[in-house]
VOKETI-146867 format. One line per 8 residues: their letters; for each residue z, x, y of N, C-alpha, C. Coordinates in pm, 1 decimal. Layout:
// VOKETI-146867
a	Z X Y Z X Y Z X Y ~ ...
END
This chain:
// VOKETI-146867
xxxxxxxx	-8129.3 -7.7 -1153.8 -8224.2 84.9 -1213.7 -8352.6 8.1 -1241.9 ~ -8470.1 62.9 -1214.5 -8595.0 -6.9 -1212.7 -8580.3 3.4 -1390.8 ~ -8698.4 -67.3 -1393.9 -8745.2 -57.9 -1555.1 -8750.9 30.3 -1614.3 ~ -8919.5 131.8 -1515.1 -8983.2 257.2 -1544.0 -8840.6 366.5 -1523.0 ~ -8713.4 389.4 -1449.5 -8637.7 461.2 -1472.4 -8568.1 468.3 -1605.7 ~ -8563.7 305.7 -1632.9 -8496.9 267.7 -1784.6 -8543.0 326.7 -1897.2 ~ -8695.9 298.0 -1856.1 -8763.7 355.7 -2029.1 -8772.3 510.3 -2038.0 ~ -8808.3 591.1 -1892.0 -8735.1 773.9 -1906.0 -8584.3 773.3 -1921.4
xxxxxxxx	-8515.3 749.8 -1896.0 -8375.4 733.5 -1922.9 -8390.7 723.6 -2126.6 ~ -8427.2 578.9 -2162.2 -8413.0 602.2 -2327.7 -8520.3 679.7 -2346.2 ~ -8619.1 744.0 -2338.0 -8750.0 777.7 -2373.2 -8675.4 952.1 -2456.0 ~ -8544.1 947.1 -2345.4 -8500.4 1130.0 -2366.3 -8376.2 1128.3 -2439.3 ~ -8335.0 984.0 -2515.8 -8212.7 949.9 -2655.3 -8323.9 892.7 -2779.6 ~ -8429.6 941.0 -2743.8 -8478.0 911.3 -2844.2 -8447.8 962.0 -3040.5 ~ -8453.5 921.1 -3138.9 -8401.3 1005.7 -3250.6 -8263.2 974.4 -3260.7 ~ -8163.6 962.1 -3141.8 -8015.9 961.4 -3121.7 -7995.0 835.9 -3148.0
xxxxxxxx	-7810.3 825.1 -3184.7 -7770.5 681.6 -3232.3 -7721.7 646.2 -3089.4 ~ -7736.9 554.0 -3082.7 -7723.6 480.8 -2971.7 -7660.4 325.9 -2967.9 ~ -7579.0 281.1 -2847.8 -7567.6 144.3 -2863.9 -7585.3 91.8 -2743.4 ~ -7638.3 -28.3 -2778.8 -7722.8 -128.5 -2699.5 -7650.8 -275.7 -2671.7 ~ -7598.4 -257.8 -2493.1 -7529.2 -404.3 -2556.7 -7639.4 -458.8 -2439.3 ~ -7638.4 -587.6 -2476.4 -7692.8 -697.6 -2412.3 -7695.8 -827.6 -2391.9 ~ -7750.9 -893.1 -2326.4 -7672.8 -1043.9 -2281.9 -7631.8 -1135.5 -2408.9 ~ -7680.3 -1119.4 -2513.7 -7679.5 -1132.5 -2611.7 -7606.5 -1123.9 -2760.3
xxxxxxxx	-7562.1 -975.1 -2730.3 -7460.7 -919.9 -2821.0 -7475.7 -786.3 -2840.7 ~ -7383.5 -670.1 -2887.8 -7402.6 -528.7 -2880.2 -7497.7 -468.6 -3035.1 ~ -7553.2 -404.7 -3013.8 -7608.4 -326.3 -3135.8 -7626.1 -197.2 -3152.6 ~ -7593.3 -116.9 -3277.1 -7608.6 19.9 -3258.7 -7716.5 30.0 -3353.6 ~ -7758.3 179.1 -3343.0 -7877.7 201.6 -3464.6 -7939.1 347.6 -3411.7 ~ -8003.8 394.1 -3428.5 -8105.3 482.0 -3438.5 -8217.7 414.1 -3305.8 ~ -8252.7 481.8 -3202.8 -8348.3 491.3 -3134.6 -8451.7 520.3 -3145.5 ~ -8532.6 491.4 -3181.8 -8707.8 443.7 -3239.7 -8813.0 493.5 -3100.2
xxxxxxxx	-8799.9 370.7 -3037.6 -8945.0 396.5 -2951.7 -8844.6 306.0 -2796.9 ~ -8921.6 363.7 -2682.3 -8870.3 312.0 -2571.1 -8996.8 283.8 -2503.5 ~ -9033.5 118.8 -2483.1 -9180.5 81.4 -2392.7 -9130.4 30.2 -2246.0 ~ -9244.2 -17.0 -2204.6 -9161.6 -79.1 -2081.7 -9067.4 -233.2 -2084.8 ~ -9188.8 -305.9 -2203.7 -9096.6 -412.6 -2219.5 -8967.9 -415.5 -2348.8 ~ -8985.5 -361.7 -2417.6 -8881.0 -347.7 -2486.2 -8862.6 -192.3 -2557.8 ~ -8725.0 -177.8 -2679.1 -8675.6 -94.7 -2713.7 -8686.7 -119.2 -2875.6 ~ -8707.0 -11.2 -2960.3 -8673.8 -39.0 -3100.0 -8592.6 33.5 -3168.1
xxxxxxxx	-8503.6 23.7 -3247.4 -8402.9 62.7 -3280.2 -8382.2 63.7 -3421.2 ~ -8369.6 143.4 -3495.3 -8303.1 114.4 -3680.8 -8181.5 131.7 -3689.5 ~ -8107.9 -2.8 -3755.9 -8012.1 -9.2 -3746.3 -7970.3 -52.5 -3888.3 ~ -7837.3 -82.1 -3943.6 -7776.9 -157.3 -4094.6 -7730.2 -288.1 -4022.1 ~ -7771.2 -354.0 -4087.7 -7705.3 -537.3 -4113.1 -7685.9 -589.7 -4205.0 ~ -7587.0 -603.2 -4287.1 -7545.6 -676.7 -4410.8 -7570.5 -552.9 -4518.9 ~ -7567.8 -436.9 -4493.5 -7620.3 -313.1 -4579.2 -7755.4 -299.7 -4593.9 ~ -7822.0 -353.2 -4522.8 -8021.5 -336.7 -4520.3 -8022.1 -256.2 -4432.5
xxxxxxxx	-8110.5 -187.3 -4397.6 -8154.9 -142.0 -4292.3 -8312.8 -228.4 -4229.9 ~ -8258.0 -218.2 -4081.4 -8380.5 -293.0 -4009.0 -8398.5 -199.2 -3886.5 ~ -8505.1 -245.9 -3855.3 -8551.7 -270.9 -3735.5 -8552.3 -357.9 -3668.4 ~ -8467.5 -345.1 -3496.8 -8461.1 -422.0 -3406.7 -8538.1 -424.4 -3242.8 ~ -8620.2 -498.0 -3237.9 -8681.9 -517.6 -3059.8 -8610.5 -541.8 -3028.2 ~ -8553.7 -504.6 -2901.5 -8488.6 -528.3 -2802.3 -8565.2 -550.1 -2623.7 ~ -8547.6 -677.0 -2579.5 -8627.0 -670.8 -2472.6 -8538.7 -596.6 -2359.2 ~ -8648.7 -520.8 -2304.5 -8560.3 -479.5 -2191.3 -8504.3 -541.1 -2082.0
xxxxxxxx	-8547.1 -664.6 -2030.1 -8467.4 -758.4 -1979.7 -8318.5 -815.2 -1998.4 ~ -8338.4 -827.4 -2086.6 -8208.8 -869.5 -2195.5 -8038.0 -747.6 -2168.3 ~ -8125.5 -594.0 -2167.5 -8013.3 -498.6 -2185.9 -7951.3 -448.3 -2048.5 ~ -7811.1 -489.4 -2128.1 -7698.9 -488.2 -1973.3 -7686.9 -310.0 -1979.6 ~ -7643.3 -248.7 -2074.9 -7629.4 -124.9 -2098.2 -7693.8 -26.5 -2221.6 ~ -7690.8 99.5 -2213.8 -7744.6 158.5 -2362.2 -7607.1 326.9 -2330.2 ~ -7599.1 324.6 -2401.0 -7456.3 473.0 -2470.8 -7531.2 527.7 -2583.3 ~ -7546.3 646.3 -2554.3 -7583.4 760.0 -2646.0 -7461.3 801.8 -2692.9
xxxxxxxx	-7437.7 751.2 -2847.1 -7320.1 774.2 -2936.7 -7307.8 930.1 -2948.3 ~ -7141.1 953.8 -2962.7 -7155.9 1110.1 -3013.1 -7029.6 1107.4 -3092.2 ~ -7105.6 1203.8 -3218.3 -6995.2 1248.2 -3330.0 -6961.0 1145.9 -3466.5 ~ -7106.6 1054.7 -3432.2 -7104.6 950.2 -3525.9 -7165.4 954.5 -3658.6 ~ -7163.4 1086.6 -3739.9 -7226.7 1143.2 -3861.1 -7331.3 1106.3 -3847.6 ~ -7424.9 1103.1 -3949.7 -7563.2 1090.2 -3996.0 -7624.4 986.2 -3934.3 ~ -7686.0 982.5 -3866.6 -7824.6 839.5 -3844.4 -7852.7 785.0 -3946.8 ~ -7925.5 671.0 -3917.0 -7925.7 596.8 -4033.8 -8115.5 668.0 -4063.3
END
């Protein structure tokens, strides 16, 4: 999948919880914004809530969660 397919692909889970795994390690959260070079995401870590960049290089896959109550 090219890039520009990648970022219409998340551009339309936007708002949705989503998880993001990547070479790196998996993350779920709330879907923010989808650019070409990366992804942003709100997510909980340690009970905070953050915000995470994600480069799009980096992401092996993304799953639009379902039935996972409330967004954060």
């Amino acid at each position: 999948m090219s890039s520009q397919n990648f970022v219409q692909f998340a551009s339309e889970h936007k708002g949705e919880e989503v998880e993001v795994i990547t070479s790196q390690g998996t993350y779920t959260g709330t879907l923010e914004y989808a650019g070409s070079d990366h992804i942003i995401i709100r997510s909980r870590i340690r009970g905070r809530i953050v915000r995470l960049a994600i480069r799009v290089a980096l992401i092996v896959g993304l799953f639009r969660l379902i039935g996972r109550g409330n967004p954060l």
